[in-house]
DRENVO-667707 format. One record per residue: x, y, z negated of N, C-alpha, C, O in turn; residue in one letter. Coordinates in steps of 0.02 Angstrom, whole numbers, plus 50000, padded with zeros to 5 digits. Example, Ala and Ser with C-alpha at 12.3 -4.5 7.8 and 13.67 -1.06 7.14 Angstrom:
506604971649610506154977549610506604983549610507124983449577A506424988849646506844994749643506455000249606506705005749598S
This chain:
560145579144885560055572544916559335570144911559205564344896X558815575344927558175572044916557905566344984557935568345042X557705560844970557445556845012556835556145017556605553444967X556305557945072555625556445065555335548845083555585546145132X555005546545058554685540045075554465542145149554505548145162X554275538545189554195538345254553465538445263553195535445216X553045540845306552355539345333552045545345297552115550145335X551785547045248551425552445230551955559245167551855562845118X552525557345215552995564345199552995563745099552755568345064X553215559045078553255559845014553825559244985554195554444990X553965566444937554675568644927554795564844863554365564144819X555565561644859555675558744791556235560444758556815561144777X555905561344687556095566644630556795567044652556935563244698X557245570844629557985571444611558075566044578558405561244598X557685566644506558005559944460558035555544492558595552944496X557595553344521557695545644558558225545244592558535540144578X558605550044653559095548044673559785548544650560245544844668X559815553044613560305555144526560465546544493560985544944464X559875541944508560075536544466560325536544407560895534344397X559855539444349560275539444301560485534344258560235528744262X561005535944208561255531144164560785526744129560225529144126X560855520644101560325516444106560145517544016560625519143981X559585516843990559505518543934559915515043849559915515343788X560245511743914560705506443822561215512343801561455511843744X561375516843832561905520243814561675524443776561925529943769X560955521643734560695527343664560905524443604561325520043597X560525527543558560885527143494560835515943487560355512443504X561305514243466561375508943463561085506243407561295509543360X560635501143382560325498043318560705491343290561225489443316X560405487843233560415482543231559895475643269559995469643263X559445478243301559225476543346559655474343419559585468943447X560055479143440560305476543508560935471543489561175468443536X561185470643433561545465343410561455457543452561825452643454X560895458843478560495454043497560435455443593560245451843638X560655460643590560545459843668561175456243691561165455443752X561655453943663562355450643707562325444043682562795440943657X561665441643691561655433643686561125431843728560605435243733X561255425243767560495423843791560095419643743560325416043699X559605420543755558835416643731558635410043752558415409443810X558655405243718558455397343764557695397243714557635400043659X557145393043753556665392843712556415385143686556605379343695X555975388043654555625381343601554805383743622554565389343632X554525377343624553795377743654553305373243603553265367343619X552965375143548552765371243534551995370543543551565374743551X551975364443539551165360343550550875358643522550335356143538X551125359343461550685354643404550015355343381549685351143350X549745363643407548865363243407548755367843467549145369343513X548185369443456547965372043526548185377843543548335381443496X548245380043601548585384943631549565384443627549805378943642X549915388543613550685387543600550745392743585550355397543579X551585391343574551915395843528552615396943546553025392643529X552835402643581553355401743616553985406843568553955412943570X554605402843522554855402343525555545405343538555825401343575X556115412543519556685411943549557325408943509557285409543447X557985405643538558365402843495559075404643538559225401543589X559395409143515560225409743538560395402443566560275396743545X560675404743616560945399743640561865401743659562045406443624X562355399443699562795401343738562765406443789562255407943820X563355408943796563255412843864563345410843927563385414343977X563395404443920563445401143993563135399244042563305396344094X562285402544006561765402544054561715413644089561225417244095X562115414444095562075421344097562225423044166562085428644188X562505418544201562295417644303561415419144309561055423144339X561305412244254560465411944308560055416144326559605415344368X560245422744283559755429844296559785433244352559345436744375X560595431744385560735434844455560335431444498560205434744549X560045424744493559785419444546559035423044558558775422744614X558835425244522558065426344544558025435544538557595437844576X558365440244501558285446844508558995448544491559325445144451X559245454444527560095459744518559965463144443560445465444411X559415463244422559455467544357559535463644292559165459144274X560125466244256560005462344191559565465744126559525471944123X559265461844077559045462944032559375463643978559765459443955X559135472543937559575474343860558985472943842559205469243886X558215471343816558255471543751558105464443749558145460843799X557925462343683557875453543656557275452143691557365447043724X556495455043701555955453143742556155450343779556105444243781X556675456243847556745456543906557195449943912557025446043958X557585448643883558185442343894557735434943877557815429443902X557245437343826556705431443812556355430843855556265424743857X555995433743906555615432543939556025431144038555845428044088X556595435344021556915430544071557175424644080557305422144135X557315421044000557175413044014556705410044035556695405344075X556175413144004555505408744023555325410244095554895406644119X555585415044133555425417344191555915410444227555735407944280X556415408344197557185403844236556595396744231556385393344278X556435396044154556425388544143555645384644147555435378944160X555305392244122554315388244138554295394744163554515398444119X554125397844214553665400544248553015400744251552645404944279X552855395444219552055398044221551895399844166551325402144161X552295399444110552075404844063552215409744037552075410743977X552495413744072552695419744078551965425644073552055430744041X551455424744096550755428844078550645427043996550685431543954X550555422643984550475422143900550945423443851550805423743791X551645424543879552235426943843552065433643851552165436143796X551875437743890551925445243917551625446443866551845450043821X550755442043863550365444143835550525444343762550255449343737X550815441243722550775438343647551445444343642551415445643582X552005448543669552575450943672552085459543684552365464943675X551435458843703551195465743725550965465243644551275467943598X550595462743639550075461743556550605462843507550545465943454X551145459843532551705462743473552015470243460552265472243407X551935474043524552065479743540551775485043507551965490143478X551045481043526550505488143502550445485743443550055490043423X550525481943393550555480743327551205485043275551195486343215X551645486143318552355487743307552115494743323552455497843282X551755499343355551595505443370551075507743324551105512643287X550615503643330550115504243252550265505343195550015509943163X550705501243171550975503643101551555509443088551635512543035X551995510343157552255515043166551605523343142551515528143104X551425520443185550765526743189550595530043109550595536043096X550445524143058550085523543000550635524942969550565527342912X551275524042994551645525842943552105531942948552675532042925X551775537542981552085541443018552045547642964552135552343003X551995549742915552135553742858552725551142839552765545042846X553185553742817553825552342787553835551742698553675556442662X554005546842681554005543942589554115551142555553825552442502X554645557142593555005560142546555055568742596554815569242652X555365573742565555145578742605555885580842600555995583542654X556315580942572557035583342577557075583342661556745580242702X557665588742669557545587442743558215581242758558185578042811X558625580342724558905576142772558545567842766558675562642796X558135569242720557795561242740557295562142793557265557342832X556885567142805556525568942875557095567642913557155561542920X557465570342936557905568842990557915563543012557795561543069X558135559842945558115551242981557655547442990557655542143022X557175550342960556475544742946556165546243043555935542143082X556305554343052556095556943128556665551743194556415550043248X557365549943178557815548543209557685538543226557715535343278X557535536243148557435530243152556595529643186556445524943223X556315532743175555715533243241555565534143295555055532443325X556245538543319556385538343391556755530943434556715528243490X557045530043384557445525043393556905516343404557075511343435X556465517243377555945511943380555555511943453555545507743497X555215519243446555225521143515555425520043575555145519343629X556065519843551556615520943652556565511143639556675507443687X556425508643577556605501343615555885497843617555825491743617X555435501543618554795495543637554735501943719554355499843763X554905505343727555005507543786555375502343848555085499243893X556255502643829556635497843847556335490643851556585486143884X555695489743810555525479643816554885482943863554765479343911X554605486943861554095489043903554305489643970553845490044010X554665489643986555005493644061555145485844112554985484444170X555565481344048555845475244068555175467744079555125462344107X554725472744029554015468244063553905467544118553865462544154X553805475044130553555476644191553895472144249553555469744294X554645471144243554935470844294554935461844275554865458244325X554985459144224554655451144233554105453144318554245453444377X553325454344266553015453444291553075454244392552805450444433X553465459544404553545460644472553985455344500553905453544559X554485452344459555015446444487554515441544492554495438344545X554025440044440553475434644450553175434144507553065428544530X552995439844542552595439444577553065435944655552895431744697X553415438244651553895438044703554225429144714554415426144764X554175427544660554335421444623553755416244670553925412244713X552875418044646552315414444673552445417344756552315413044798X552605422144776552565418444845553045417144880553085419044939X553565413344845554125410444866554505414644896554645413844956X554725419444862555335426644895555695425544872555545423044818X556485425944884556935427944847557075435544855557005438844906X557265437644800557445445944780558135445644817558495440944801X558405451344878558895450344876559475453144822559405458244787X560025449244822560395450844757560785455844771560765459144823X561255456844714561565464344706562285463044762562675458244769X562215469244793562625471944844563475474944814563965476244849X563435475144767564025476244727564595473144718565145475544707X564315464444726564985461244705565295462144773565815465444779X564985459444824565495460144895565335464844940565015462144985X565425471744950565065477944984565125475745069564695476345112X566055472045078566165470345154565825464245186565975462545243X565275460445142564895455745183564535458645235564375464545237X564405454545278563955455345326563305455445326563065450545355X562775460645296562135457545282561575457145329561235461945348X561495449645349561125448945401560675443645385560245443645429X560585439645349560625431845326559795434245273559665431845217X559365439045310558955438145245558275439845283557775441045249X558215440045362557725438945400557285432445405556825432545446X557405426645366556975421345365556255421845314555765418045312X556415428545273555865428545239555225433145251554785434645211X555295434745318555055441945328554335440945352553985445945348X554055435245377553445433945371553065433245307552475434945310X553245431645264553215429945194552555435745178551945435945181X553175440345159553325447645152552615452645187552245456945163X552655449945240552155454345308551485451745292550995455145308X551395445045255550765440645238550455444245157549905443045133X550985448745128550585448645073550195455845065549885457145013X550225460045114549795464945130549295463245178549375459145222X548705467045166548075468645197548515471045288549075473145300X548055469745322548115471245390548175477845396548625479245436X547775484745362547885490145371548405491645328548735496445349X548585489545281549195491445245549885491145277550365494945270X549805485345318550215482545381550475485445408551085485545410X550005489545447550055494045491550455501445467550925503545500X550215504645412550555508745394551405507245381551815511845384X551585500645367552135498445340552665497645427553255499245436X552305495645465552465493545537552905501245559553465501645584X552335508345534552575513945564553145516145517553635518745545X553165515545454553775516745401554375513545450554725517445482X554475506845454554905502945469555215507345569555755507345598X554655509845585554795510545671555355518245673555755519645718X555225522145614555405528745558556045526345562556455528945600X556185521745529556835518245488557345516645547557905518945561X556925511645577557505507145634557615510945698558145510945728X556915515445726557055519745781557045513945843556705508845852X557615517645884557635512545946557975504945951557995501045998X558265504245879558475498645868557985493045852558205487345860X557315493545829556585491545813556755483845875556545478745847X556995482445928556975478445963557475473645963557375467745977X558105476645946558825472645929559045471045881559655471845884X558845468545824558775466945756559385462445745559635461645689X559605459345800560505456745764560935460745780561485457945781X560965467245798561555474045778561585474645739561135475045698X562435475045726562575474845666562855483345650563275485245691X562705487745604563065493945594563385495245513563205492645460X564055501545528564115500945464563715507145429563795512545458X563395507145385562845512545357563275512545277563585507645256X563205518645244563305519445186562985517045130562385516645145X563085515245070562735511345055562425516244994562075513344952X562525523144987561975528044954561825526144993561755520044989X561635529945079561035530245089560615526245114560095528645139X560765516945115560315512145110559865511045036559315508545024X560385514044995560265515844919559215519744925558645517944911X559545525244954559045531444963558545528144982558055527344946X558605524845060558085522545082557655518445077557105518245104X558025512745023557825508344967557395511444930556815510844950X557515516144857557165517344851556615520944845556195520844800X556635525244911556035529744946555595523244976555015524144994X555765519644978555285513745027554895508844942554335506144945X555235508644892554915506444858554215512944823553655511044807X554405519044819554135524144804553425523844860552845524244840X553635523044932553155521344982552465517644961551875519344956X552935510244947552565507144916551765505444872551215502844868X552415510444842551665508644768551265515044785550685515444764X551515520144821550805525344855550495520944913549885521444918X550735517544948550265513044988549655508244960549125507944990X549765504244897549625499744872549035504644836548455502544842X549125509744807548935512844776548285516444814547765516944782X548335519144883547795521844906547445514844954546855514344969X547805511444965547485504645005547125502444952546575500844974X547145501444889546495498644851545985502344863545465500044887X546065508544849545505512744861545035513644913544425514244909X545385513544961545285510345043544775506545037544205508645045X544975498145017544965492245040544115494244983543575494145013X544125495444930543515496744900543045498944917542525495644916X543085506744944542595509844991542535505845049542065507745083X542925499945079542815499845137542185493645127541775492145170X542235490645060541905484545039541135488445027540585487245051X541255490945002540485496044986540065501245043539465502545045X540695504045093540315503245154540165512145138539665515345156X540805514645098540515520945087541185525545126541245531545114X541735521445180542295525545185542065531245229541585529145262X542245538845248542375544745262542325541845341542645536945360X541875545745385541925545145473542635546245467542905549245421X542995542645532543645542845533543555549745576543055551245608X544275554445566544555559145595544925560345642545405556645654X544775566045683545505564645716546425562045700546865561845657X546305560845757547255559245760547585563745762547665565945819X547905567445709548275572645724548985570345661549115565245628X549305577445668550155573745633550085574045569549745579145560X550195571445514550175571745447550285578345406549935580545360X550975581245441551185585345436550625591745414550705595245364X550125592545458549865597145470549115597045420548605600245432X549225592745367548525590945329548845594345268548505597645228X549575593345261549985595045184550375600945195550825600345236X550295608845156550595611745158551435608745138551595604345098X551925613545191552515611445168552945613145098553485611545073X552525616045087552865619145002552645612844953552935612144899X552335610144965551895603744921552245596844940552335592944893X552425595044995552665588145012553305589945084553245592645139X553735587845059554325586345118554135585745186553775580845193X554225588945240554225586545317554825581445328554635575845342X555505582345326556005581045351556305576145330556125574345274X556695573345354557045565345309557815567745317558065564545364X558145570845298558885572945309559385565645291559995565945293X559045560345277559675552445273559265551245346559645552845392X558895549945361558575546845427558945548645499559105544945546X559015557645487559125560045539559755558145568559805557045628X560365557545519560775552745551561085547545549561685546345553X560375542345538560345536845531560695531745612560475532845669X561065528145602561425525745663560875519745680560635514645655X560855523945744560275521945814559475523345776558945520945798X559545527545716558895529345715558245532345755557635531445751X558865537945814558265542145842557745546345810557305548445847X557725548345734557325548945720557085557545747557515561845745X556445559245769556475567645787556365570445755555945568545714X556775579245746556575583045714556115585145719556055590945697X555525581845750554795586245742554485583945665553915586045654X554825579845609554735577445552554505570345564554635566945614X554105568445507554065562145491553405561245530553235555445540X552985566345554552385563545610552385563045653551875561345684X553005564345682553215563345769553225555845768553475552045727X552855554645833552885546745852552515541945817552495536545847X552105542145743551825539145691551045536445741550645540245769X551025529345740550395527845758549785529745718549855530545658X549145530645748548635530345723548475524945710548585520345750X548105523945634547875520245599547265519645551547425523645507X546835517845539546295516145504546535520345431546345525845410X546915516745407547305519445343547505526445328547305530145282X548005527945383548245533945403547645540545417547675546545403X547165536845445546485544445444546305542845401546145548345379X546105537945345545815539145285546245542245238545925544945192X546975542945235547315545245214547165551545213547045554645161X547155554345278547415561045300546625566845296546605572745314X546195563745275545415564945219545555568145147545175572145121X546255565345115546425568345060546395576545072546445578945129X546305580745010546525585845015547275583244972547455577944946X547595590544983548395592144939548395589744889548745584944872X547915593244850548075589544775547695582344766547755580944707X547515579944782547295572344802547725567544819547855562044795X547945570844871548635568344894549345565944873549735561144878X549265573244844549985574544784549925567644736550305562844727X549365569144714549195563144635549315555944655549575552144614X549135553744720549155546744735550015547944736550305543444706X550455552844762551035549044770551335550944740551765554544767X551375550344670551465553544606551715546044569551175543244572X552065542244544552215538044512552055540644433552245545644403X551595534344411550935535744360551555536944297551695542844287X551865532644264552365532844216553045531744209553315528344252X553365533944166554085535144150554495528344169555005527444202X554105524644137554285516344121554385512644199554805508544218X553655516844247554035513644302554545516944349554925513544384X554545522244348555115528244385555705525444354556245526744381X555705522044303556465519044276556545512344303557075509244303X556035510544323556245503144334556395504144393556805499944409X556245508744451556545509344505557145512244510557555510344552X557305518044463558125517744462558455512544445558945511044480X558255508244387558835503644375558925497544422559415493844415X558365496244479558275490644502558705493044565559145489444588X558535500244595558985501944646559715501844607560165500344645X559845502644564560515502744533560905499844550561395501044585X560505491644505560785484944518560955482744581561365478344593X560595486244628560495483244710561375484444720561835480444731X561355493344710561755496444780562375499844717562885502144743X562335500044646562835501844602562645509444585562145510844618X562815513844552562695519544537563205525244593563785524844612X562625530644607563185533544665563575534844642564085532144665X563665538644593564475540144586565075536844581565625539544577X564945529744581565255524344582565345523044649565845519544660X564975524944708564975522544758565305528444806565565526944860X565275536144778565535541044804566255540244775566655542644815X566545537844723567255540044698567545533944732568065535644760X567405526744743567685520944789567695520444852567145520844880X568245519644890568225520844955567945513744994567705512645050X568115509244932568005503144969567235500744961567025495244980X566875505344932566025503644905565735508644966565125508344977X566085512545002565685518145045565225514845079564645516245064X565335509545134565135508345160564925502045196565305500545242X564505498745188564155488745208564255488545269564335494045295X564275484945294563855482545352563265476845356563255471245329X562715480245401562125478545396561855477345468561915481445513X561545471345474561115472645539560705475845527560715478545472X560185476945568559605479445577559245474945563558855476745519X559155469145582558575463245554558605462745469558115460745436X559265464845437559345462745352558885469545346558335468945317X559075475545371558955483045349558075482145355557745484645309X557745479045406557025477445404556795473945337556355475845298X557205468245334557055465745291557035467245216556675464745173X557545472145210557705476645153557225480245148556855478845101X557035485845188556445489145183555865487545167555495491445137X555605478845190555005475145177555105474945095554705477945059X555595471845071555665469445015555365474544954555045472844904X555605483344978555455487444930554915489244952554645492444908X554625489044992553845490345007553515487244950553295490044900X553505479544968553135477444921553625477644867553535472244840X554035480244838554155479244800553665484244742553565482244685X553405490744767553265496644752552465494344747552095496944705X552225489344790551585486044791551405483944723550945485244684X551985479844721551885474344654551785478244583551385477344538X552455483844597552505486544535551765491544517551565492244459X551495494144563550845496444562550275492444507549995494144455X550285485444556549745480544515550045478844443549665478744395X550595477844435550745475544356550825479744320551045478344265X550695485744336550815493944295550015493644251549835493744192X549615493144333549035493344288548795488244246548535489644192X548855481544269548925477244199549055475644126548765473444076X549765478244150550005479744057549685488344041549835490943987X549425490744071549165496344045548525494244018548305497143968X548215489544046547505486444006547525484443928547085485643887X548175481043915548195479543854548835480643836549205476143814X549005486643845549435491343795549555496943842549895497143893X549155501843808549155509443834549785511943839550165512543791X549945513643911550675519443902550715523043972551225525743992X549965522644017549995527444068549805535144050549225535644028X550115540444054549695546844061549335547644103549525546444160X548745549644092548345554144144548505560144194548055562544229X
């Protein structure tokens, strides 16, 4: 079931569409004791700067997380910082920040204390086990940063995330085209453009009739979800680069117009979209994903890459975020196998104007997650090279 992102033929992993199991189902601590409560906060003022505060509360605030993102939060950060995401929003950057400082303080001494008191082996065992275990959960609060920070963003320019597709699969989803200018405003004009030809890929000859309504499966809106967020953050990702050289006045004579296809050996990057092809009223042709693709500013600076240049930009940088796009597609569309063993989850119905709009959403969604990757990578290291 591999799905390629659309526009410059980029194949996405197995894991990603595997969706795997979400990471709470590891070894369990006295720590997650704490993940089945929400967090209400305390703010205090009493000298300069603040001090934010978490305090158990009821579970009867445990709707409000569906209102602004489908994904819920396991660890205590993540549930802490999705209050503050519900109740002050604007301080959600200085929570990240003071919750990152806590991280890499919590990794530091990990670090220093990484000889074991005793050499028997079954106390190695555990001393190695309870260190993994520390591990997988500033991972787990790392992941759920990230994904604050991307709901934030979405938050400032007045988006709503659409919510999870799970509770009612037989709605009609059509009702989410009012935001789509929004959406189209928060990319660069050449970024635009590349996104314009993804979307023409997607909808085909339907691109003009946007209140048809069809029934599509909801893997493979799943798929195309998140190959379009994968899109994304390789768009966002070489459009900075772009937009830099283009500021400095150092970008590459543009090239001919020729098919993408033919810049990337096929052993290295996907031609074909096998969910697209029989995508209802897609049209899409088997001449691959460069048949029909406009020329673009972007697109020949693109197509300047060599292979391995290429490869690297659409390479998703870390673990932390390749997970946040499984679990976020998760939340969307449910786990496939959940959706292959139910007869009644097979299949939505969708217009074409929601399915645009869906597609916009993970565009930028893949945008966002780009910029806040590298952020919290400024002040707390966890990208590989």
């Amino acid at each position: 079931m591999d799905v390629a992102a659309t526009g410059v033929s980029i194949l996405v992993p197995r894991p990603l569409l595997h969706f795997p199991s979400s990471t709470t189902s590891k070894l369990c601590t006295s720590r997650q004791v704490y993940t089945h409560r929400r967090l209400s906060l305390r703010i205090s003022t009493t000298r300069p700067g603040f001090l934010v505060r978490a305090a158990t509360s009821s579970s009867s605030d445990s709707s409000n997380d569906n209102k602004i993102a489908p994904l819920h939060f396991q660890s205590p950060i993540g549930q802490f910082l999705s209050q503050i995401l519900i109740n002050h929003p604007h301080l959600v950057p200085a929570a990240v920040d003071q919750q990152l400082n806590q991280l890499q303080s919590d990794r530091q001494a990990d670090q220093q204390n990484s000889d074991p008191p005793s050499t028997t082996s079954t106390d190695l065992v555990l001393y190695r086990r309870i260190a993994e275990v520390k591990a997988n959960d500033r991972r787990t609060a790392l992941e759920e940063i990230l994904y604050t920070l991307v709901v934030q963003k979405f938050m400032d320019a007045n988006i709503s995330l659409i919510p999870s597709l799970t509770a009612d699969p037989s709605a009609t989803l059509h009702s989410w085209s009012n935001e789509v200018g929004k959406l189209e405003n928060l990319h660069s004009q050449e970024a635009y453009e590349m996104i314009q030809n993804h979307l023409a890929l997607i909808l085909g000859n339907r691109a003009g009739n946007l209140s048809s309504v069809a029934q599509i499966s909801k893997l493979r809106v799943g798929q195309v979800y998140a190959a379009s967020v994968m899109y994304g953050y390789f768009l966002k990702r070489v459009d900075e680069r772009f937009q830099l050289e283009k500021s400095i006045k150092v970008l590459p004579n543009a090239t001919q117009d020729t098919i993408m296809d033919d810049v990337t050996p096929a052993s290295q990057l996907d031609i074909s979209h096998p969910e697209l092809s029989t995508w209802p009223g897609g049209d899409v042709s088997p001449a691959g994903f460069g048949y029909g693709i406009k020329p673009t500013r972007l697109r020949n600076y693109v197509m300047s890459f060599d292979g391995d240049t290429l490869q690297r930009y659409a390479t998703i940088r870390s673990k932390e975020a390749l997970s946040i796009i499984e679990k976020h597609t998760e939340a969307l569309f449910g786990r496939p196998e959940m959706v292959k063993t139910q007869d009644n989850d097979e299949n939505i119905k969708i217009s074409f104007g929601g399915l645009r709009r869906l597609v916009l959403e993970a565009v930028t969604f893949g945008c966002f997650l780009w910029d806040v990757e590298g952020y919290v990578d400024s002040r707390y290291h966890f990208v590989l090279n």
